[in-house]
Structure formats: structure tokens, C-alpha cells
N, C-alpha and C positions, 0 to 999 in steps of 0.2 A: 429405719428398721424395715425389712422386707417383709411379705404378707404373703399367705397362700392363697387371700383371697380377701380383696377389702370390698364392701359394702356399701353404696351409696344410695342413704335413704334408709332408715331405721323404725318408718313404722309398721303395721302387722307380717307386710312382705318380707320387706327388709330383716326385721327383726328376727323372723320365723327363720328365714333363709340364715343368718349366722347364727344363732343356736343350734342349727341342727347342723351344719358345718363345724360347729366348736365343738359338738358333740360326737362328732365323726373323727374326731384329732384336729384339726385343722386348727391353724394359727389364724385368727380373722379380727379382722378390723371394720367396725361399721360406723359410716360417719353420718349425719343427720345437721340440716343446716336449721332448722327447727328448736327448742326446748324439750327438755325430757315431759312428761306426760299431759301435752297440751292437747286440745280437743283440732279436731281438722272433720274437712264435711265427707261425712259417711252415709250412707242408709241402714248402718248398725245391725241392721239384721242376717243372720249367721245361720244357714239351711244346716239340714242334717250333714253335711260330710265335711260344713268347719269345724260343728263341735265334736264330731266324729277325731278330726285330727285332733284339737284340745284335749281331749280327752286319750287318745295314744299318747301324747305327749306328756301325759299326767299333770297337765296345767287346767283342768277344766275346774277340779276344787277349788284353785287359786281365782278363776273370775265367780265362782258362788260365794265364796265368801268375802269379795269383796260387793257383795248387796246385787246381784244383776238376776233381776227375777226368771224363773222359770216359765219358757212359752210351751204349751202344749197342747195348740189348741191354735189351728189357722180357719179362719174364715172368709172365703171371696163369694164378695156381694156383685151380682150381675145386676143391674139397675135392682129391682126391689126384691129377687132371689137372692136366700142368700146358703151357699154352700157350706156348712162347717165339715173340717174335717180333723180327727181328734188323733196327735202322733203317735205311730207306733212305736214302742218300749224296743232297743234292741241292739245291737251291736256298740254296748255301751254308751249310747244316748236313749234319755228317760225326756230329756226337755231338749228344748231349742234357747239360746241365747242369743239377745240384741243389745249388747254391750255398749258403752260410749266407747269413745277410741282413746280418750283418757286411762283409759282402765284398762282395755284389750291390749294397745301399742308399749303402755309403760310395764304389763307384766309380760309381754315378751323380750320386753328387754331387760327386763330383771331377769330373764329366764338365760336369757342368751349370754349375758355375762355371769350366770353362775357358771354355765357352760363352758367358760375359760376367754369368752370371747370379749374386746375391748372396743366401747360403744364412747361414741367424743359427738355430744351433741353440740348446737352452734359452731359446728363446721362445713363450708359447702364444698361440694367438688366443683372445678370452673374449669378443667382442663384432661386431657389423658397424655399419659408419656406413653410412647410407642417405640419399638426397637427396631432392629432388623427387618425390615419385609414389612413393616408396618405393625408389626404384632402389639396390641396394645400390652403395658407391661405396668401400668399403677396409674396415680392419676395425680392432680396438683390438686391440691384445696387451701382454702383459705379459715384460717380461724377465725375465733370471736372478735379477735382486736387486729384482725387483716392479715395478719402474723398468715405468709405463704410455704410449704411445707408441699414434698415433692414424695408421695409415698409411692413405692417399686411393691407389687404383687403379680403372683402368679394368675390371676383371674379379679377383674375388677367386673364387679354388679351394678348394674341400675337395677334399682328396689325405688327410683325418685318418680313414679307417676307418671301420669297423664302427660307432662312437657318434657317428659325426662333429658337431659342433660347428656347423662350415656351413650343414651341412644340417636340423639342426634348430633355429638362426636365420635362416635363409632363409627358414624350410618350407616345404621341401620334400617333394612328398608321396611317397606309400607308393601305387606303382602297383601292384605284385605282391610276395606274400608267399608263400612255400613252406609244405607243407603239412608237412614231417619234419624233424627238423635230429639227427645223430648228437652224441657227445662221446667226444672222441680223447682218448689221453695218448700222451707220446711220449718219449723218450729218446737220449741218444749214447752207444754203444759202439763201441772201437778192436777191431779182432781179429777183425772177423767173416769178412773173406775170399771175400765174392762179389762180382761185379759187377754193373750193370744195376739197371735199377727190378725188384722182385718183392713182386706185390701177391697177398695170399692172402687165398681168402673160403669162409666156409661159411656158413649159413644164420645168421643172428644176429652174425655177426663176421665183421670184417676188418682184417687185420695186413698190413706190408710194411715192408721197407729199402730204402732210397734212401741211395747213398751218397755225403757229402759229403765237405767240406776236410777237412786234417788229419788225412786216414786215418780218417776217423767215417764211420759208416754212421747216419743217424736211425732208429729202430726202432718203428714205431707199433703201437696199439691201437685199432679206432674201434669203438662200440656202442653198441645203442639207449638212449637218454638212465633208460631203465626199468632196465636191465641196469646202468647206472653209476652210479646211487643207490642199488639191492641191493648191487652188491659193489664195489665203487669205493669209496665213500667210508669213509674211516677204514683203511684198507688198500691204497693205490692200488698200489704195487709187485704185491704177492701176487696181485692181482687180474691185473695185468697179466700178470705172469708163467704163472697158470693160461691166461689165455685165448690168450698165446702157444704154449703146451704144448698148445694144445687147436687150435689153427686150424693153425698150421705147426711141426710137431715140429721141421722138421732148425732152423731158425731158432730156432728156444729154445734147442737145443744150443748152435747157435754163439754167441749171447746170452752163456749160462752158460759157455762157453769162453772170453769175451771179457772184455773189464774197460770197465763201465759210466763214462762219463766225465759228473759233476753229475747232478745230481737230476732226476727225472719232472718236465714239462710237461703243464697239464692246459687242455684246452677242453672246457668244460661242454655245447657246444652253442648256436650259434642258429639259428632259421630264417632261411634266405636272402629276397633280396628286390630289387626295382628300385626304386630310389629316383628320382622326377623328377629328368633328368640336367642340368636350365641352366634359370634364369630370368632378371632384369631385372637384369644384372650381376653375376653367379655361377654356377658350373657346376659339376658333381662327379665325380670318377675315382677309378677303381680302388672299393675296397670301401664307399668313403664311398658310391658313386650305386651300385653293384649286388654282391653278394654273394649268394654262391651255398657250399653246405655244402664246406669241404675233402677229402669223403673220394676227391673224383677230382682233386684235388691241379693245379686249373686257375687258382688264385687270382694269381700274379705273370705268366703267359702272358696273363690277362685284361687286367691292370693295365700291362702294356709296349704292348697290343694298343691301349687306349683311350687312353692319351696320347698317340698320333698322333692318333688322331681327333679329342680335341677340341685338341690344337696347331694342325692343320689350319684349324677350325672360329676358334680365338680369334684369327690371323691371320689369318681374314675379314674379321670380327668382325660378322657382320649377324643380325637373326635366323632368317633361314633356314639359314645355316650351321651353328647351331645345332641346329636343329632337325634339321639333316642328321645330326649329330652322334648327337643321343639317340635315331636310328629307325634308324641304323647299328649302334649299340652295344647296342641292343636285337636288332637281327636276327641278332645274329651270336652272343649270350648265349642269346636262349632256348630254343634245341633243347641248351644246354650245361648250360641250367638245369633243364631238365624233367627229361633224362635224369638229372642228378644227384640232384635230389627223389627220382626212382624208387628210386635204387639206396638214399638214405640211407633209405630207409622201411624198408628190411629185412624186405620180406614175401615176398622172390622165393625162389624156388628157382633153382640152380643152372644151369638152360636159360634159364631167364628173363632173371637176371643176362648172360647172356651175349650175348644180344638188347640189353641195355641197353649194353651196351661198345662194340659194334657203331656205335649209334646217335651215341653219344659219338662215334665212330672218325670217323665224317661227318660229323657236327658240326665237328668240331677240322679235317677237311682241307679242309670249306668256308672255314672260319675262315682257313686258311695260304693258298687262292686268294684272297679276299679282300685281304689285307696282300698277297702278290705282285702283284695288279690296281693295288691303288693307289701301289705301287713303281713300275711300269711307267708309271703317269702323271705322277708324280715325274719322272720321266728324261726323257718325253717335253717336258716342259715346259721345263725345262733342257736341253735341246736346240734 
């Protein structure tokens, strides 16, 4: 069966990007080498302009009632300052959400196959078919019991990540590469009893909670990749635990007060990067075409932001829309990306850091006018 566009990689990216393609008309197919609604490592936390999209998408009631508490209320602690600042109500966001991916990925993929679109998890892509001139034209995959299967589409996605597959059968290249990448470990503990995002930093370190489903709060660690080869490895708890005692006292208390739920989650670190976002019958979203380091926790806000753009783009289907695509997705990533470099380098001090937050801060509100602009054009046009 032919595809006007198959999919590979089916969680928030992935998923968002064919819903809003099935939504558009399009016949689409997203394959996922994964299980349906399994947990993978996130920073879970979702700035104004994800929920912003959730919320146009009319899926935002859908992650409230599935229990994902309301954040309204971000606090970053500069060693013993601490900044709160309390969300503005408004363009359809009242709260901010920090979902598990449990819950976020499998309701876009409910969402996307209500949409008309057809989602085959435990299937991997391992190959692209290419026609004429090289054009890529579908891809091969493999099922659950090996079973090989040769699917033909007009436009094949990597939505597959960090290592993506796609993108390094395509090749596609490597336009920008960050110059620092940190390595987080992180955990779930019940019992901690605050609310809001609270991100704390000292000079060489930064911790924070973000509280999610199920009454869990995620509990992080992030440090310079030097500092997590001295004392990280072969000890990651103990490690963790000092540098929480060391960055945000009263949060270690509450930690040790709390009852840890499953075991430490580790990201080693990689440098972020802009991958070429579309060639001659292929395109990439979410972290497969650009990643940027987790420690400002913008990675699912990116990836709901960029699947309009190239849904947009693939329902043109020319290649200037295209290319509108990857000079959009670019303009609106790199003052998100640089500022992020800065902070993961870990050479600031405390005024400096705070300059860097700032700059993030207008970043991310250019980013929300942006998606409001092209909402507005939306409406105009259906009208």
C-alpha cells in the first residue's frame, strides 16, 4: 500500500506530525519500533508554547484528565536567591504541564489515529527505497516477528531521535554542532510536597523538580560530563545525593523524606545539533533534525512546535515549502540553542547565568508569537 507520508517514530514528534497530516487529508502511516504507551527519558516539562499547541489541538483536557497536575508557578534558585515567578493566564494557557511520556506519546497517538492515521508499533525502519535520481520513495521495515515489508510513500519522516536512522540513510547533514553537552541523572519520588517547576543552580551544578502524574515529582541532577566520570560512575545514587545536598538542601530533605519510586535514569550527555531538516522525499522533526542539551528542558515544546511546521510544509508539498520549513525551524531554535550551549558549559557565574535565562525568556516568547501568528492565519483562511 502506498502512503502519502509514512512516519518513522511515533512518540510526541512523530505522533503530533501524523495527526496533523491525517488531519490535513493525508493518508499516513507511522511506524514505531517501541510499544504503545511505554515510558522513554524525558525532562517532561512542557513551557508555554507546548501547551499552547495542546491546547489548539484541543488535546489539552485529554492530558488533565488523565491526572497530570497543573504548574503555575516556576522558581529558579540562584545558590541561596530564589526567583519565583507566577504564569501569566492567556492565550489559552492557565497552567503549564510536565506529563510522563506514558501519557503525552500514547495520547497523541490516540489522537492521530482518530485522525484517520495508521500507527503499527513494534515495527522498525532499517532501510529507505529510493527511485529515480535518488529520490527517496518509502522505506523497508521490519515487524515484530522479522516479517520484512517494503512500504512506497510520497514523503518518509524521521520523528526516530537522537540516532535517527533517517537521517543517517538520507544523509543528512550536520549543519551546527554545540560546542558543551552536560549529563543528567534523574529519578521519581512520591512525598515531596511542592509545586511548580524549581530549578536550582550553583556554579558547576544544577538540580530541580518538576512535578508529574501519579503524585511523582522527577528529581534531577545535571553536571559537566568531567564531574560525572569522577563521581557518577560506579556510585550514581551517592553521587546524586551529595550534589543534591550540596546544590538545594531543603530538596534533599524532601527527597530523604520521600520514598523514591524505580531506579536512577542516566543521560551520559551529547552535543546538541541542527541536522538538514528535508531533502528529495524526506524530512526530520523533533530531535532526529535538531537537538539541543536538556538542561532548559525545551525538548517536547520544540518537537509539538515543529510538527506544524513541517505538517504545514508536507501538505504543500513543493520544495519551497520546504525550505520555508527548515529556515523557520531554524529561526526560531537558535537563540534557544545558543542560550542553551551557554548555560550547559558551566563556566558562568551566577549574574551571568541569569543573563542567560533572560535571553531564553525571549527566545521562548518570540517562539509563543510565532505559533499565535500562524494560528491566526489558520483562521483566517478558514474563514
Amino acid at each position: 500500500m502506498r502512503y502519502d507520508a509514512l512516519v518513522v517514530g511515533a512518540r510526541c514528534a512523530g505522533a503530533a506530525t501524523a495527526m496533523l497530516l491525517a488531519r490535513r487529508g493525508l493518508k499516513v502511516l507511522a511506524v514505531d519500533r517501541g510499544a504503545y504507551g511505554t515510558e522513554t527519558l524525558s525532562t517532561h516539562a512542557m513551557m508555554r508554547g507546548g501547551v499552547l499547541q495542546l491546547s489548539r489541538w484541543g488535546l489539552l483536557p485529554r492530558l488533565i484528565t488523565a491526572g497530570t497536575p497543573p504548574v503555575r508557578d516556576t522558581s529558579f534558585h540562584y545558590g541561596t536567591e530564589e526567583l519565583a515567578i507566577a504564569l501569566r493566564p492567556g492565550d489559552g494557557v492557565d497552567a503549564l504541564y510536565a506529563p510522563r511520556r506514558s501519557v503525552l506519546d500514547a495520547l497523541l497517538v490516540d489522537a492521530a489515529v482518530e485522525a484517520g492515521a495508521t500507527i503499527r508499533h513494534g515495527e522498525t525502519a532499517v532501510g529507505l527505497l529510493r527511485g529515480s535520481g535518488g529520490r527517496v520513495t518509502g522505506a523497508v521495515t521490519l515487524g515484530p516477528e522479522g516479517e520484512r515489508r517494503e512500504i512506497e510513500a510520497d514523503l518518509v519522516i524521521g520523528a526516530d531521535g537522537i540516532g535517527s536512522a533517517v537521517a543517517r540513510q538520507a544523509g543528512a547533514a550536520v549543519l551546527r554542532e554545540a560546542r558543551h553537552a552536560t549529563a543528567s541523572v534523574f529519578g521519581y519520588w512520591s512525598g515531596i510536597g511542592t509545586t511548580g517547576y524549581h530549578w536550582h543552580y550553583v556554579p558547576g551544578a544544577s538540580v530541580g523538580s518538576i512535578p508529574t502524574n501519579a503524585g511523582l515529582h522527577c528529581i534531577f541532577a545535571s553536571v559537566p560530563p568531567a564531574t560525572y566520570r569522577d563521581a557518577f560512575r560506579g556510585a550514581p545514587m551517592e553521587a546524586f545525593r551529595a550534589v543534591l545536598r550540596a546544590v538545594a538542601p531543603d530538596l534533599a530533605a524532601r527527597a530523604e523524606a520521600g520514598t523514591r519510586c524505580g531506579a536512577l535514569s542516566i543521560f551520559a550527555g551529547r552535543r546538541g545539533f541542527f541536522r538538514q531538516a528535508a531533502g528529495p522525499g524526506w524530512a526530520l522533526v523533533g530531535d532526529a533534525g535538531y537537538f539541543k542539551d536538556p538542561l532548559t528542558a525545551h525538548g517536547i515544546t520544540d518537537a509539538l512546535r515543529d510538527a506544524e511546521l513541517l505538517a504545514d510544509a508536507a501538505a504543500i508539498g513543493t520544495a519551497r515549502a520546504f525550505q520555508d520549513y527548515a529556515e523557520e525551524r531554524d529561526a526560531l531554535s537558535l537563540p534557544l540553542f545558543e542560550a542553551t550551549d551557554a548555560i550547559a558549559a558551566f563556566d558562568w557565574d551566577l549574574e551571568r547565568l541569569q543573563s542567560l535565562h533572560k535571553a531564553l525568556n525571549t527566545a521562548m516568547k518570540n517562539e509563543v508569537a510565532s505559533m499565535l501568528a500562524r494560528a491566526d492565519r489558520v483562521m483566517e483562511k478558514a474563514a
